[in-house]
C-alpha positions, 0 to 999 in steps of 0.5 A: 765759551770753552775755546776763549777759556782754553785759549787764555789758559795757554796763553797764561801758561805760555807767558808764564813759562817764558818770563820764568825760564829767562834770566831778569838782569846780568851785571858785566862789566866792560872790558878794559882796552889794552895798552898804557894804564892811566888812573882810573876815575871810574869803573863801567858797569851794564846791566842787562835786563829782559823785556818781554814784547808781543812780536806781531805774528800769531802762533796756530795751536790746535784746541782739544777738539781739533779746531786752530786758533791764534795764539799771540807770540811773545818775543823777549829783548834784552836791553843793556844800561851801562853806568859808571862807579867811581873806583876804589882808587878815587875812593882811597885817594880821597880818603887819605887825602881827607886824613892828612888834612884832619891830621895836618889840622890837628897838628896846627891846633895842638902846636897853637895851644902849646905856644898859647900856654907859654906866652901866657905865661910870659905875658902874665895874660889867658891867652885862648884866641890864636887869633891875636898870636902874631900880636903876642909873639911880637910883643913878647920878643920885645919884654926886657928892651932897656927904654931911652928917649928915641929909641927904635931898635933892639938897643933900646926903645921909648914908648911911641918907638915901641908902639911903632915897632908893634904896629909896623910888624904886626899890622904892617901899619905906619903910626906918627912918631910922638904919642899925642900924634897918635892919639890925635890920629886914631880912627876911633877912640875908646873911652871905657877899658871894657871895650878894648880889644888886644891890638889896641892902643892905651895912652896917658897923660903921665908925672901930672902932665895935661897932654898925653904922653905915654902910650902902650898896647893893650893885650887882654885881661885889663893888661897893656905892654909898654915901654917904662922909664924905669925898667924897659919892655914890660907888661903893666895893668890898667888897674894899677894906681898910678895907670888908672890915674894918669889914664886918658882913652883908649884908640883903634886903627 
C-alpha cells in the first residue's frame, strides 16, 4: 500500500514537472520564397502545440526502501496547424474599394437631388422620385416649342407630335400618329386621375368635339405637358376648367 502510494506521487510529480517545463503553443510564420513578388491574397501562419503521450516503455526507479518499480515514461510531440490570414493589403483594397463606391454613390444622389430641384422648378411640379428623371429632362427641353398642325421637330410640334417625340425618347416606343389612335390603342385605360402615374398619357375631346383630339403626358401633381394652340410645349393642370371638361381617360402602354 505505501509503494502504489509513492509510486502515484512520483509519477504526479513527473507529469506535472514535464507539462510545466514545455512550452504549450508557438506562432511562426512561414518563410516567404525569394524571387518575384506577387500580391499577396493571404498570409500563412502554424501553430505549433504540445501533446504529451505515453511512450511504451517503462522507467525503473528505485523506492525508499531499495525496491524497483516501473514508472510509465511520458513522451511530448509537438504538433504544427498552419492557417491562413487574409493580408492587410486584401484588407485595404477592399476598404478603399467600399469608400469609392459609398463616396461615388453619394455623388449620384447629391447630383440627382439638385437636378430634382431645377426641374421642379421649371415644371411647376415636387419632383422626389429619380426614377422618372429621364421622362422630366425630355419634357423639359421641349417647354416653350411653338405648336403647328403636323409638326415634329424642334420647329414646331402638335400635340400627337409631341407625345410621339416623348415616347420615342423616353420609352423608346412608337405610338400612332393621330391621338384617337392613340387613344383607341392603349393597353390600359385610365378612368379616374387619382390613378395616374408620370408617363402617362391624358387625352381630350376639345373646342365641344365628341372624339378625342388632344393629348399630353402626365407628370404628377395633377399636372400634364402638352402642346397648346395658343402658346406651344406648356405644362397645364387637370383641374384647370377648360381640361377638367373637355377630359376623357387616361391610357397606359
Amino acid at each position: 500500500m505505501f509503494i502504489s502510494k509513492q509510486i502515484y506521487r512520483i509519477t504526479s510529480f513527473l507529469l506535472v514537472c514535464l507539462i510545466a517545463f514545455t512550452p504549450i503553443s508557438a506562432i511562426t510564420p512561414r518563410k516567404s520564397k525569394t524571387g518575384k513578388k506577387k500580391p499577396k491574397t493571404s498570409v500563412a501562419h502554424s501553430s505549433k502545440s504540445v501533446k504529451v503521450v505515453k511512450a511504451s516503455e517503462n522507467v525503473a526507479m528505485a523506492t525508499d526502501t531499495g525496491k524497483k518499480v516501473l514508472l510509465p515514461k511520458y513522451d511530448k510531440i509537438v504538433e504544427e496547424h498552419y492557417y491562413d490570414i487574409p493580408s492587410s493589403e486584401i484588407f485595404l483594397a477592399d476598404a478603399g474599394s467600399n469608400v469609392a463606391r459609398s463616396m461615388e454613390a453619394i455623388k449620384g444622389r447629391v447630383l440627382a437631388q439638385k437636378e430634382m430641384q431645377e426641374l421642379s422648378s421649371l415644371l411647376g411640379i415636387s419632383i422626389t422620385n429619380p426614377d422618372y428623371l429621364d421622362l422630366y429632362r425630355e419634357a423639359a427641353d421641349w417647354l416653350g416649342t411653338r405648336y403647328r398642325r403636323g409638326g415634329m421637330s424642334r420647329a414646331a410640334v402638335d400635340c400627337s407630335g409631341f407625345t410621339n417625340i416623348i415616347y420615342k425618347n423616353v420609352y423608346g416606343q412608337q405610338l400612332d400618329r393621330v391621338s384617337t389612335t392613340i387613344a383607341k390603342n392603349v393597353k390600359e385605360s385610365i378612368t379616374d386621375k387619382a390613378d395616374l402615374l408620370p408617363g402617362d398619357m391624358v387625352f381630350f375631346s376639345t373646342f365641344k368635339k365628341k372624339h378625342i383630339n388632344h393629348v399630353g403626358v402626365y407628370i404628377g401633381d395633377g399636372k400634364f405637358i402638352h402642346a397648346s394652340i395658343k402658346q406651344g410645349v406648356i405644362v397645364s393642370s387637370l383641374s384647370e376648367g377648360y381640361y377638367s371638361k373637355a377630359w376623357r381617360k387616361g391610357g397606359r402602354n
